[in-house]
C-alpha positions as CSV (number, residue, x, y, z in Angstrom):
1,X,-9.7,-16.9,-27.5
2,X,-9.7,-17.9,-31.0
3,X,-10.3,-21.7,-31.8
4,X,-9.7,-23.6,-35.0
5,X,-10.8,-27.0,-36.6
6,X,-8.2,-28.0,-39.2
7,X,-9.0,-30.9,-41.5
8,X,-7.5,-31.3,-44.1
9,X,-9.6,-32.6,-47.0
10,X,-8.5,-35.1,-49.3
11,X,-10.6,-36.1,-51.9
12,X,-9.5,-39.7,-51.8
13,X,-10.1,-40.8,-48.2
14,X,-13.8,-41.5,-46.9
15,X,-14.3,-40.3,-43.8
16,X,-17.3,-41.6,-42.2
17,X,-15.7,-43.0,-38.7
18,X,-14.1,-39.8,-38.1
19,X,-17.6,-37.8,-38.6
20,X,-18.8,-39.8,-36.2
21,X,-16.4,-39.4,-33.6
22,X,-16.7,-35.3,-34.5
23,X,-20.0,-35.4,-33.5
24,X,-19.8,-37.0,-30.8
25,X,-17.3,-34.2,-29.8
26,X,-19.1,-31.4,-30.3
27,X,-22.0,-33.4,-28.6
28,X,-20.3,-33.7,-25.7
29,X,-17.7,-30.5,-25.4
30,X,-19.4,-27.5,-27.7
31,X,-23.2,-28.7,-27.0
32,X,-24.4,-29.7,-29.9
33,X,-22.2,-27.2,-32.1
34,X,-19.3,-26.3,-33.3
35,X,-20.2,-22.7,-33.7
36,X,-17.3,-21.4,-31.1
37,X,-14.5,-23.3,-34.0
38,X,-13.8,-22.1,-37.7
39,X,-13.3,-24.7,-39.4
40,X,-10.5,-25.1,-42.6
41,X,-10.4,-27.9,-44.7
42,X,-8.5,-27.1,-47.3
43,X,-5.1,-25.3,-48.5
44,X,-6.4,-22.3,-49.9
45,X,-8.2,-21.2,-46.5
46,X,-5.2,-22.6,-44.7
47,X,-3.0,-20.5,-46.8
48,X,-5.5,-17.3,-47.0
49,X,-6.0,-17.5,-42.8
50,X,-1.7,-17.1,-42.6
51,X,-1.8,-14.1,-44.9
52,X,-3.6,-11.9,-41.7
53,X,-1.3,-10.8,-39.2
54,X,-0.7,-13.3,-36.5
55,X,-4.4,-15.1,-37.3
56,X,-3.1,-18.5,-35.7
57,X,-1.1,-17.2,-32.5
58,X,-2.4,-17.5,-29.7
59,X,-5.0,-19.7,-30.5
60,X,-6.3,-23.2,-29.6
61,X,-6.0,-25.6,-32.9
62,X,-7.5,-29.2,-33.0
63,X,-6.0,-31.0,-36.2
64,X,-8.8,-33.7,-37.2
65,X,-6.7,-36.0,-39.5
66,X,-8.3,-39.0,-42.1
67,X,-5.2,-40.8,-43.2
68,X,-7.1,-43.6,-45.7
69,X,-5.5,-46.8,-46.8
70,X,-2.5,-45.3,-48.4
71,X,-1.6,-43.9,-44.5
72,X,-0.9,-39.9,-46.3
73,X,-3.0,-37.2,-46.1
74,X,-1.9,-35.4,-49.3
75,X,-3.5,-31.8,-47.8
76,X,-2.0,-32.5,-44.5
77,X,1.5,-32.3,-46.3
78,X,0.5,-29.7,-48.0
79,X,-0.4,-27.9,-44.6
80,X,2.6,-29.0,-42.9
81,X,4.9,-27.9,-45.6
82,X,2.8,-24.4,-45.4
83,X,3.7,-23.9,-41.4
84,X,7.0,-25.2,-41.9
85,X,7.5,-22.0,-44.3
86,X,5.8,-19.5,-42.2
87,X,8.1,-19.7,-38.8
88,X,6.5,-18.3,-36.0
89,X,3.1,-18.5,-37.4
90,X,1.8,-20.3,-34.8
91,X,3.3,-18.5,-31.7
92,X,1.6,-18.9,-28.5
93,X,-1.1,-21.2,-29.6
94,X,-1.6,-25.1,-28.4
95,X,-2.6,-27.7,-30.2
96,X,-4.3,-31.2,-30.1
97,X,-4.5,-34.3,-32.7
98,X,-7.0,-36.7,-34.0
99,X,-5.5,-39.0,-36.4
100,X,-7.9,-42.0,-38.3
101,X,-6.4,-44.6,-39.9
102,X,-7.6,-47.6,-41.9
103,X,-4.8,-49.8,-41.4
104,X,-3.1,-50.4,-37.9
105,X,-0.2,-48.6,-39.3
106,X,1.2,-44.6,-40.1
107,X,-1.5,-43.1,-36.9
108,X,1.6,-42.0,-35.1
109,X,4.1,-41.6,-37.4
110,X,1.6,-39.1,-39.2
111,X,0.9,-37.0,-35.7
112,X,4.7,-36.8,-34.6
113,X,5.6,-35.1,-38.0
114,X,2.9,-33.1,-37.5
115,X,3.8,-32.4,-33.7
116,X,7.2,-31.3,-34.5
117,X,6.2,-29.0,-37.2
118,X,3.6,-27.4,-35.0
119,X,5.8,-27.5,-32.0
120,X,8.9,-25.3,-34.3
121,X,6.4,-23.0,-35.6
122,X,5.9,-21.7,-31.7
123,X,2.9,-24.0,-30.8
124,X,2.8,-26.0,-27.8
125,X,0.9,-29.4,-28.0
126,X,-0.8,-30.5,-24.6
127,X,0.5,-33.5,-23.0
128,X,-0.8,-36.5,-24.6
129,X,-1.7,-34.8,-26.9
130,X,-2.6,-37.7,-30.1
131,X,-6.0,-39.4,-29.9
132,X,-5.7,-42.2,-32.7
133,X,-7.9,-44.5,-34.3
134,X,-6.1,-47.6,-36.4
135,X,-8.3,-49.9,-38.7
136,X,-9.1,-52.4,-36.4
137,X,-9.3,-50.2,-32.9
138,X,-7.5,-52.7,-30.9
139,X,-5.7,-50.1,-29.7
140,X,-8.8,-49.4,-27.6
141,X,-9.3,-52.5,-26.1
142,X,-7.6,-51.3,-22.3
143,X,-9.6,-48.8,-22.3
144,X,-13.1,-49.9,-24.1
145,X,-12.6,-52.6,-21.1
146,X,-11.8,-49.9,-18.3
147,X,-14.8,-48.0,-19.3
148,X,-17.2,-51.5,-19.7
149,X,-18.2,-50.2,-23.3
150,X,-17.4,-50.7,-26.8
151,X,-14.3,-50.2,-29.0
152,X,-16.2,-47.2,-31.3
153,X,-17.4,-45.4,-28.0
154,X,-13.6,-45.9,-26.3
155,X,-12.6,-44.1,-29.3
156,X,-15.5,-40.9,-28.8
157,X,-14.5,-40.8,-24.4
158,X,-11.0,-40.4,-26.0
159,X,-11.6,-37.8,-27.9
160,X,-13.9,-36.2,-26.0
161,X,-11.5,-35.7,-23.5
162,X,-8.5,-34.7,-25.5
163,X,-10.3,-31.6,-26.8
164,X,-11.6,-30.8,-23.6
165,X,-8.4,-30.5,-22.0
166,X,-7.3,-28.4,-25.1
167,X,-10.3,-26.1,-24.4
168,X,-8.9,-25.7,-20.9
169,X,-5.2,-25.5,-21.6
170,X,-3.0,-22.3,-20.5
171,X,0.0,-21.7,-19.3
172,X,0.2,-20.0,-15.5
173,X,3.3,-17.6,-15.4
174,X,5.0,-16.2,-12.6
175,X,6.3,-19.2,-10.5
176,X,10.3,-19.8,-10.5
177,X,10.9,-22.3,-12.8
178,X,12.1,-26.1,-11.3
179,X,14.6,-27.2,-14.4
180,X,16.0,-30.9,-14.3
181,X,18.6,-31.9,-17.0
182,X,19.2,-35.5,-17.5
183,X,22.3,-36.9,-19.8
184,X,24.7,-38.9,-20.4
185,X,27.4,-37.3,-21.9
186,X,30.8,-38.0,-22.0
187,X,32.2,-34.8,-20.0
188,X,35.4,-34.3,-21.9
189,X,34.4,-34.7,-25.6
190,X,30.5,-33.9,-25.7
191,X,29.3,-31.3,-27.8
192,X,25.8,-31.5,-26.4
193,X,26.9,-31.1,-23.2
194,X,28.7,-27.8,-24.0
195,X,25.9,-26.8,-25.5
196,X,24.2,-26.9,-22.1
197,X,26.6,-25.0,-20.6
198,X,26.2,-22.1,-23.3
199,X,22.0,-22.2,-22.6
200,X,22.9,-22.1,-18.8
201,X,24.4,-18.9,-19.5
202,X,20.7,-17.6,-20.0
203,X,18.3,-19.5,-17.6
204,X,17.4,-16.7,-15.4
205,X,19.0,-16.1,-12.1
206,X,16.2,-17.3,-9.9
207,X,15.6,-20.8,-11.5
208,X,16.1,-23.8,-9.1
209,X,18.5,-26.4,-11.7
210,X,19.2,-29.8,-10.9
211,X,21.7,-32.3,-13.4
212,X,21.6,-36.4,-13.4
213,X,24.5,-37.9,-15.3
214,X,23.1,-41.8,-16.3
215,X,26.9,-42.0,-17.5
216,X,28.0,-45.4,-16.3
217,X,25.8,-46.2,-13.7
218,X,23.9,-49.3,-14.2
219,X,20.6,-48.4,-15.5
220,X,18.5,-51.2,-16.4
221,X,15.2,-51.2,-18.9
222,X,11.8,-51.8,-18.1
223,X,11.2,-55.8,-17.2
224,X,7.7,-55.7,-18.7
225,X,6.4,-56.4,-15.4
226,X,2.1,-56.8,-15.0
227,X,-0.4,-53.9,-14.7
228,X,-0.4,-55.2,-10.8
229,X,3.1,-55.2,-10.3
230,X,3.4,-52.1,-11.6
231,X,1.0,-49.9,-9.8
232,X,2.0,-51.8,-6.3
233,X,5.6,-49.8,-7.0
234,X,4.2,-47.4,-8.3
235,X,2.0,-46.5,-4.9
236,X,5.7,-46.4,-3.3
237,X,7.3,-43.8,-5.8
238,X,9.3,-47.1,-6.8
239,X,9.9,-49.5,-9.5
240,X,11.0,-53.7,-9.9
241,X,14.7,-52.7,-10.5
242,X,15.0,-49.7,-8.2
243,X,18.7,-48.2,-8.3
244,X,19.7,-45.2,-10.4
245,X,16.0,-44.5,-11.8
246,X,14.5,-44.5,-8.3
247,X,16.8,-43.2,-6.0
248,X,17.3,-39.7,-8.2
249,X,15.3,-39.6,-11.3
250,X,11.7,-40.6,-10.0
251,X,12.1,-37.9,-6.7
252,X,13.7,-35.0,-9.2
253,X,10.8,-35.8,-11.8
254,X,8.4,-35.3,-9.5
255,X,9.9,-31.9,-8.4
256,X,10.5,-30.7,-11.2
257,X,8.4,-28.3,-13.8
258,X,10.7,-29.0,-16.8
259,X,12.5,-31.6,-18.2
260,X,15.4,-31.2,-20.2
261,X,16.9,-34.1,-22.0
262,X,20.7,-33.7,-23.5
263,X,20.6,-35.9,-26.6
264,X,23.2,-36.4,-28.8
265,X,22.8,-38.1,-32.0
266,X,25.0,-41.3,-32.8
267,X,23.2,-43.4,-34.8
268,X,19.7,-41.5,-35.3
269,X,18.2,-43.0,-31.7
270,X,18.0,-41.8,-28.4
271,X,20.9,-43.0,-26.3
272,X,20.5,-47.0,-24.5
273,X,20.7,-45.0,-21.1
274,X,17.8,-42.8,-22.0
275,X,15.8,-45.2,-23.4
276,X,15.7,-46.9,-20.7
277,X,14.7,-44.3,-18.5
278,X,11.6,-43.4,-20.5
279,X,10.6,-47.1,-20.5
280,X,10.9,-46.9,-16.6
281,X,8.9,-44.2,-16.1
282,X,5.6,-45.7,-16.3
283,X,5.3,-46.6,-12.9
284,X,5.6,-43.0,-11.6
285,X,3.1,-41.8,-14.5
286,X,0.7,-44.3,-13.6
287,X,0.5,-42.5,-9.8
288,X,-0.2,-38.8,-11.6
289,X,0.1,-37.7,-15.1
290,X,3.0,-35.4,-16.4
291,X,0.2,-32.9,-17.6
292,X,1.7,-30.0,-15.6
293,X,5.6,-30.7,-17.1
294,X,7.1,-29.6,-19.8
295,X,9.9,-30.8,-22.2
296,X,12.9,-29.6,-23.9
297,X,15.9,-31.2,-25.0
298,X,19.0,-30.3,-27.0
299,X,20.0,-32.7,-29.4
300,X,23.5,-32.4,-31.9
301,X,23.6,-34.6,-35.0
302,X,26.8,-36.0,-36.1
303,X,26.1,-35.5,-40.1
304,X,22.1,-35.3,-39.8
305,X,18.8,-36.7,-38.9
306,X,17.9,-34.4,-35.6
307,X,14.0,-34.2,-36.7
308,X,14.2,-37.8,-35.8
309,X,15.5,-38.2,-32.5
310,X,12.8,-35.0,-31.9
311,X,10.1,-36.9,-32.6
312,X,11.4,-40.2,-30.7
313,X,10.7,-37.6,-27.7
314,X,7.4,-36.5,-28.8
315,X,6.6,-40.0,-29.4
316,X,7.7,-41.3,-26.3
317,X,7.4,-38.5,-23.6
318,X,5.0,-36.2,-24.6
319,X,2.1,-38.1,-27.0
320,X,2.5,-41.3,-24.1
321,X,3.8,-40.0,-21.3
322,X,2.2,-37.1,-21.5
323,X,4.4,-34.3,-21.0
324,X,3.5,-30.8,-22.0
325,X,5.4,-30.1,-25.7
326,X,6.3,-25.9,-25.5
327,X,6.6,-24.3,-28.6
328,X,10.0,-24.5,-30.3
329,X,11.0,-27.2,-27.6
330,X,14.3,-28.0,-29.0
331,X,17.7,-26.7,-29.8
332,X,19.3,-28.2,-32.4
333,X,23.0,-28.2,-34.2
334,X,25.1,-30.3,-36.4
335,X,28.4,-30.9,-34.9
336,X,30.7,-34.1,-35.3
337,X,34.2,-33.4,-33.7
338,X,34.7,-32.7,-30.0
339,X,34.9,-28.9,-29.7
340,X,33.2,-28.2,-33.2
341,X,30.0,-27.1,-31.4
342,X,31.7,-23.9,-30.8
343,X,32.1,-23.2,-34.8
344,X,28.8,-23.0,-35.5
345,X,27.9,-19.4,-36.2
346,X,26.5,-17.2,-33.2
347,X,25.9,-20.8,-31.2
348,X,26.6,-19.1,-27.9
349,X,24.0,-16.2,-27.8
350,X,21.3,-19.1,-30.1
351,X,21.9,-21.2,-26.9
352,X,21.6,-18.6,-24.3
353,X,18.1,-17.1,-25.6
354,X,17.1,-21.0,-25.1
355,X,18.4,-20.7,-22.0
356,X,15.8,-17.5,-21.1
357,X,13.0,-19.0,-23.1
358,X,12.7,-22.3,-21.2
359,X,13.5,-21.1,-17.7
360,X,10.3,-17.9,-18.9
361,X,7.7,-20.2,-20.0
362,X,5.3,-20.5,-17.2
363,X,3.9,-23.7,-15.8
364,X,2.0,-25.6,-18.1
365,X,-1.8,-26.6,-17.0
366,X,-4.9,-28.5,-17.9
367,X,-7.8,-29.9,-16.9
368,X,-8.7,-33.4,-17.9
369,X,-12.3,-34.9,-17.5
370,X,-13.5,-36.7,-14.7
């Protein structure tokens, strides 16, 4: 299997932190060396490597991002703007992030653009998939504590452990697909919710489908409650507020091999309803990891601003919760008035090919370190 280092020089941003953690890396995962990766650091090998028939599909791609005081990597946009332009270039491959910032700001925001572009040029990103480092590395502290070390060395376990699991990736195909949809659509006017009904049409004849409407049933937020409190629910499958989250999300989650989220766009956020279901969540990740789930979602946009809401669900599902990212992931459409989903050019054979392609993908693995 080909593997690839990207990082994307700019000639701006000192790097020394992020050596250091690379080191450590290929201490710790490669040996000593990073003989088994080709490293790219700038655009013209970027650009050169795309040139040569499928050269990044099926691949496994580490980005290693500096971001500098300014919080942009001005080769990084050039890359991303490269891979936006070549669709399907990076078909079949999966990916992992190190981001390093010098300001307790843009680590994330940087990754998620980054994720999405990756994810729509066919890559899949492994399920927590960003290791980040801000200015300060307080966001280390849990774990520097957990581990009874430093902050710097939290930061090298981390990442460590990210590119081992990306070493290890793969999906395993064969087993018939367990599809949960969650929404909470308005059944008479939606436009995303017909949209499911198109990509129905293709999810093949085998798969096992369940649907949870959150539609006016009380679905209270996360209360914030203590590490403790949590993991005592947690050990029961359960959570502070139990009701609607409990009773059917937390045992159809845990069935489940893929998540789809219906996700119409109002006012370019997620929905109050689903929202709240990601914040309650953490209780039934902190018994087992989503590692071996994967995402997809369908979100319409009003007028615009789709890439946003995407990356609310990278942010929020996949780089924290954890969930498996599948290449191309999401459907998306523009549609304001009820029933206008059904004008947009060949929307109907667009959704059913969605349809096939999430219910084909096979069951997402990897192996984390012990």
């Amino acid at each position: 299997m080909k593997c690839f280092a990207i990082w994307p020089e700019d000639p701006v941003i000192e790097s020394a932190r992020l050596n250091a953690i690379w080191e450590h890396v290929c201490r710790a995962v490669f040996c000593g060396s990073s003989a088994d990766l080709t490293v790219l650091h700038t655009m013209e090998e970027l650009s050169s490597l795309l040139k040569e028939p499928a050269a990044l599909t099926g691949c496994r791609v580490l980005f290693i991002i500096a971001l500098g005081q300014g919080g942009i990597n001005l080769t990084l946009s050039a890359m991303i703007r490269l891979i936006r332009l070549n669709p399907g270039c990076m078909n079949n491959s999966a990916a992992a992030m190190i981001v390093d910032g010098e300001t307790e700001l843009y680590t994330k925001s940087a990754a998620s653009e980054l994720a999405l572009t990756l994810s729509m040029a066919g890559c899949a990103l492994i399920g927590k998939s960003l290791v980040e480092g801000t200015g300060s590395l307080y966001n280390f502290t849990v774990s520097a504590g957990n581990l009874g070390t430093d902050l710097t060395s939290a930061y090298k376990a981390a990442a460590a452990d990210l590119v081992h699991r990306l070493m290890n990736f793969r999906f395993v195909r064969g087993a018939v697909p367990r599809i949960l949809c969650v929404h909470s659509c308005n059944q008479a006017t939606s436009n995303t919710l017909q949209l499911w009904n198109y990509v129905k049409n293709g999810i093949r004849a085998d798969a096992q489908t369940r649907e949870i409407s959150l539609r006016n049933k009380d679905v209270k937020d996360c209360a914030g409650c203590s590490f403790e409190t949590c993991m005592y629910y947690s050990k029961n499958l359960s959570c502070f507020y139990g009701g609607t989250i409990v009773e059917e999300v937390y045992p159809a989650l845990e069935w489940c091999d893929r998540l789809v989220l219906l996700c119409p766009n109002y006012n370019d956020a997620l929905s109050a309803s689903l929202t709240a279901m990601i914040n309650r969540l953490t209780s039934l990740f902190r018994k087992k990891p989503f590692y071996s789930k994967q995402l997809f979602s369908l979100i319409v946009s009003g007028y615009s601003g789709s890439d946003l809401v995407a990356r609310q669900l990278i942010d929020s599902l996949s780089m924290n919760k954890g969930f498996t990212l599948p290449g191309r992931f999401a459907l998306i459409a523009t549609a304001n008035l009820p029933g206008s989903i059904e004008r947009i050019p060949d929307i109907r054979e667009k959704a059913r090919e969605f349809g096939t392609y999430l219910s084909l993908q096979g069951t997402a693995f990897t192996q984390t370190v012990n």
